[in-house]
N, C-alpha and C positions, 0 to 999 in steps of 0.2 A: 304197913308196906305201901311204897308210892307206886298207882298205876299212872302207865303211860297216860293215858286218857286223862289222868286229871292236869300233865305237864304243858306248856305253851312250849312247844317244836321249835319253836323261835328262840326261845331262852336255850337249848340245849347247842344250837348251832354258835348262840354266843357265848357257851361255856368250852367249847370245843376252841372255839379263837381265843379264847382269854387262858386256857391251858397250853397251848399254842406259842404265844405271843408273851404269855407272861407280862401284860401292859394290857392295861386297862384302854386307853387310847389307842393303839396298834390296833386291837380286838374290835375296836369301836368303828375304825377306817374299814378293816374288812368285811365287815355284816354292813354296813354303811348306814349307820345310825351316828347319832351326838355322842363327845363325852359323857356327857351328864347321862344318856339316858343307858351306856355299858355299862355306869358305876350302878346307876338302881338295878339295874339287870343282875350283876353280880348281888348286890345287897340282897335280891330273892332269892337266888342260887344259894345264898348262904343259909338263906332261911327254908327251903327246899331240901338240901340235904343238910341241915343242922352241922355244918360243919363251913372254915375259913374258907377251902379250897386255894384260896390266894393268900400267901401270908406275907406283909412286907417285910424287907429286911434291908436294910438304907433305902440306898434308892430303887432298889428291885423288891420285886415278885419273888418267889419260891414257891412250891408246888406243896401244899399239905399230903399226909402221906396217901387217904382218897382221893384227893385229887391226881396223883400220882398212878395210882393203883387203875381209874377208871381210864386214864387218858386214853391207851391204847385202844381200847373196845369203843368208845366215843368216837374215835377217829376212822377209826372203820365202819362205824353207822351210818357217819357222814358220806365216807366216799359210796358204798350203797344207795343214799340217799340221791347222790349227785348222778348216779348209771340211772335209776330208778327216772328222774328225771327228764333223762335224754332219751328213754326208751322211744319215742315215734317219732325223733328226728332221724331224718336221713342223710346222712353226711357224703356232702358233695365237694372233694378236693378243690375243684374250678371256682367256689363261691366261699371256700370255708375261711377265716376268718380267726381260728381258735389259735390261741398259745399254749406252745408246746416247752415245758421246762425239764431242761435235761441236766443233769447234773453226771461230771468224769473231769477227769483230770486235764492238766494244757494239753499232753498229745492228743487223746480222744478227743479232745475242743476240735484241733487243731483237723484233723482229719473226717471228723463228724460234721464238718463245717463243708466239707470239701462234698460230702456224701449230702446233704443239705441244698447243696446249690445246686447239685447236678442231677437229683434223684428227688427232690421235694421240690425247690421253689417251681420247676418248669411246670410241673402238674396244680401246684397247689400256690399261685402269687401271692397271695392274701396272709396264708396263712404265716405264722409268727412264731421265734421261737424266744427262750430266757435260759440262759446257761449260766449255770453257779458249780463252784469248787465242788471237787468230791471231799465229804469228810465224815468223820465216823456217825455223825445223826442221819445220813442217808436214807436209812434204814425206818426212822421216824418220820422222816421227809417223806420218803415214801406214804408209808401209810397215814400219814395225815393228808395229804394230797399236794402239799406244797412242790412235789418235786414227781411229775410223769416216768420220766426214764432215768435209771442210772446205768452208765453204762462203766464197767470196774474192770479191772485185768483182775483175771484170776490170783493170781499172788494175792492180792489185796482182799479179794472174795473169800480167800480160806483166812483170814484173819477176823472177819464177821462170824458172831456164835451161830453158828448150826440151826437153833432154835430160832433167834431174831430173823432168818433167811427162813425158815417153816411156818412163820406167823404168817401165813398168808400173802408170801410171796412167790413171783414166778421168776424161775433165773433159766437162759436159752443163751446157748452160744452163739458169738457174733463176729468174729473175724478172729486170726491170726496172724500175724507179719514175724520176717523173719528181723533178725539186727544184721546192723551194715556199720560200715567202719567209715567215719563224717569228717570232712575239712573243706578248709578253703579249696580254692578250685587250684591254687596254685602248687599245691603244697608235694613236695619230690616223693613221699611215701604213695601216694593217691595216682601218681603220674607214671609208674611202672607199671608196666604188663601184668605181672604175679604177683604182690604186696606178700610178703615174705614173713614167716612170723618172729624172726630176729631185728629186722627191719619194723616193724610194727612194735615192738616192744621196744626199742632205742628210744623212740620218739616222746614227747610231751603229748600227756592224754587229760581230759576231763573225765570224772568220773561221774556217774549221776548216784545219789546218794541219799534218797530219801531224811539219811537222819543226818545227813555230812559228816559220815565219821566210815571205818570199816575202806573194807576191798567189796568188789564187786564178783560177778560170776567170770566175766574178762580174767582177771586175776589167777582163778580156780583153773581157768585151761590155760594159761601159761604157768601156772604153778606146773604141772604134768609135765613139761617140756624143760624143766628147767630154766624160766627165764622168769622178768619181774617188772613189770614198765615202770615208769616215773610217772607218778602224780602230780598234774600241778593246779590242777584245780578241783573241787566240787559243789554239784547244784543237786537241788532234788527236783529240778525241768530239764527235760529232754532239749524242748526247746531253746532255752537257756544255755543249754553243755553244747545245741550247735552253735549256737552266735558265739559262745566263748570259745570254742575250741577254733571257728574263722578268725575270731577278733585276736587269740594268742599265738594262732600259728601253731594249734594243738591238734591232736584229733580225738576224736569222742565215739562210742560205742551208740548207735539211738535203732529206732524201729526204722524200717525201711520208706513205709504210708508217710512218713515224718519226714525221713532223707528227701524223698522224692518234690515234695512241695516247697523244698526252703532252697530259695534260688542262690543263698550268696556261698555254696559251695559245693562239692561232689561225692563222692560217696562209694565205695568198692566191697566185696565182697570179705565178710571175715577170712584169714587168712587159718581159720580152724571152725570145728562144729558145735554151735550154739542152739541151745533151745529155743524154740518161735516164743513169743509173747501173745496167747491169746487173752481176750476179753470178752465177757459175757455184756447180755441187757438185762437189765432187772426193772420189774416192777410188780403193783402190786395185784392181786389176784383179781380185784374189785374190777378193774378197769381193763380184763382180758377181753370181752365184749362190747367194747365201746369203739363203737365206730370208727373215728378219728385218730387215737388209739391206735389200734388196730391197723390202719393205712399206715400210719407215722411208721412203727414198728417194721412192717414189711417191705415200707422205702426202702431203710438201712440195712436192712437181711441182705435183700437184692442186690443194694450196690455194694457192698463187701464179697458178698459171694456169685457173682455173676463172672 
């Protein structure tokens, strides 16, 4: 059996980057060591737990099935390691300096951006953020530390297994908006008093469509009515379905926090009753107490729900 005590702490922080990264070079940039001396590193590793852990396969890496099996718990000892660490700093918004990686989709970008400038930079100049696509390793990103916040609309949240959200994750509600019906500024459905749901269904719509295929929930409450709009386009961005539905002279179904920021058209109230679109924050347990963290997280509570 291997004790802790006989391992170099060091080498475990590089097998954590190298299961990570899957690149030997990549893994070598972030511990910020040489080439040469992540490959000897790994060559102990191998020799340490008598197994590949990395096994090539052309020009990649692949995960041996221990290496696979241990990632998780690895990754979590780290971010431990990393709280552990920062335990007697005091984090000062006015001085702090730390980057903040969020990971959500273009609208969440798109409005998290908006709650950033107004609710963070003024308190906190210095500090930094890094925003990347939402996508289904999230959840890994998370607990390897590569990714601080993810913030996900629920729809998306129930499509994560139950179990991978209970490994040591924390999930807290964070806003709501309602949908609003989007076009150019000039457009005769937009420019009436009452937008009519006959009148809304005549017109050319974009649909947003995650897979570009299928009807939306639009669809499902004028199904009820008896009526059926015309498609004439689809995107899986919100933000996309507004520039195309200004650029065709269409109009598009998007979240309200999204209407309100895109200057090149206007926006009116569904002409029937739609479900809001909430979205949660997620991240992981490790870094409930972390300072910075912490501040970052209660920014955005604040300015959504104030």
């Amino acid at each position: 059996m291997k004790r802790l005590e006989d391992l170099d702490l060091n080498l475990l922080l590089l097998l954590h980057w190298l299961l990570e990264e899957r690149s030997v070079t990549r893994a070598a940039s972030r511990v910020g060591i040489s080439q040469p001396a992540a490959s000897r590193g790994l060559q102990r590793l191998r020799e340490i737990f008598s197994d590949e852990l990395l096994i090539r396969s052309g020009r990649q890496y692949t995960l041996s099935r221990l290496a696979g099996t241990i990632k998780g718990d690895l990754a979590r000892a780290v971010q431990h390691f990393r709280i552990v660490a920062h335990m007697d700093e005091t984090f000062s918004p006015g001085t702090s300096d730390e980057s903040v990686v969020i990971a959500c989709n273009d609208y969440l970008a798109a409005i998290c951006t908006e709650a950033w400038v107004e609710a963070i930079r003024p308190h906190a100049p210095a500090m930094r953020s890094s925003w990347r696509p939402l996508d289904l390793a999230v959840i890994d990103a998370l607990a390897s530390g590569q990714v601080d916040l993810a913030i996900i609309p629920d729809a998306a949240l129930a499509n994560i297994p139950k179990s991978a959200l209970a490994q040591d994750m924390v999930v807290k509600p964070l806003l709501s908006d309602r949908f609003v019906v989007f076009g150019a500024a000039a457009h005769a459905a937009l420019l009436v008093d009452d937008l009519s749901l006959t009148m809304f269904a005549e017109v050319d719509h974009v649909l947003v469509s995650p897979m570009g295929t299928g009807l939306g929930r639009v669809d499902g409450a004028l199904k009820k009515h008896g009526l059926k709009r015309r498609i004439t386009h689809r995107t899986a961005s919100f933000t996309h379905a507004a520039d195309l539905a200004v650029a065709t002279g269409g109009l598009t179904v998007i979240p309200e926090r999204l209407a309100r920021l895109k200057s090149n058209g206007i926006y009116r109230q569904l002409p029937f009753d739609s479900e809001q679109l909430s979205s949660s924050v997620v991240w992981h347990a490790s870094r409930t107490s972390d300072q910075a963290h912490t501040w970052v997280r209660r920014r955005f509570q604040m300015f959504f729900n104030e």
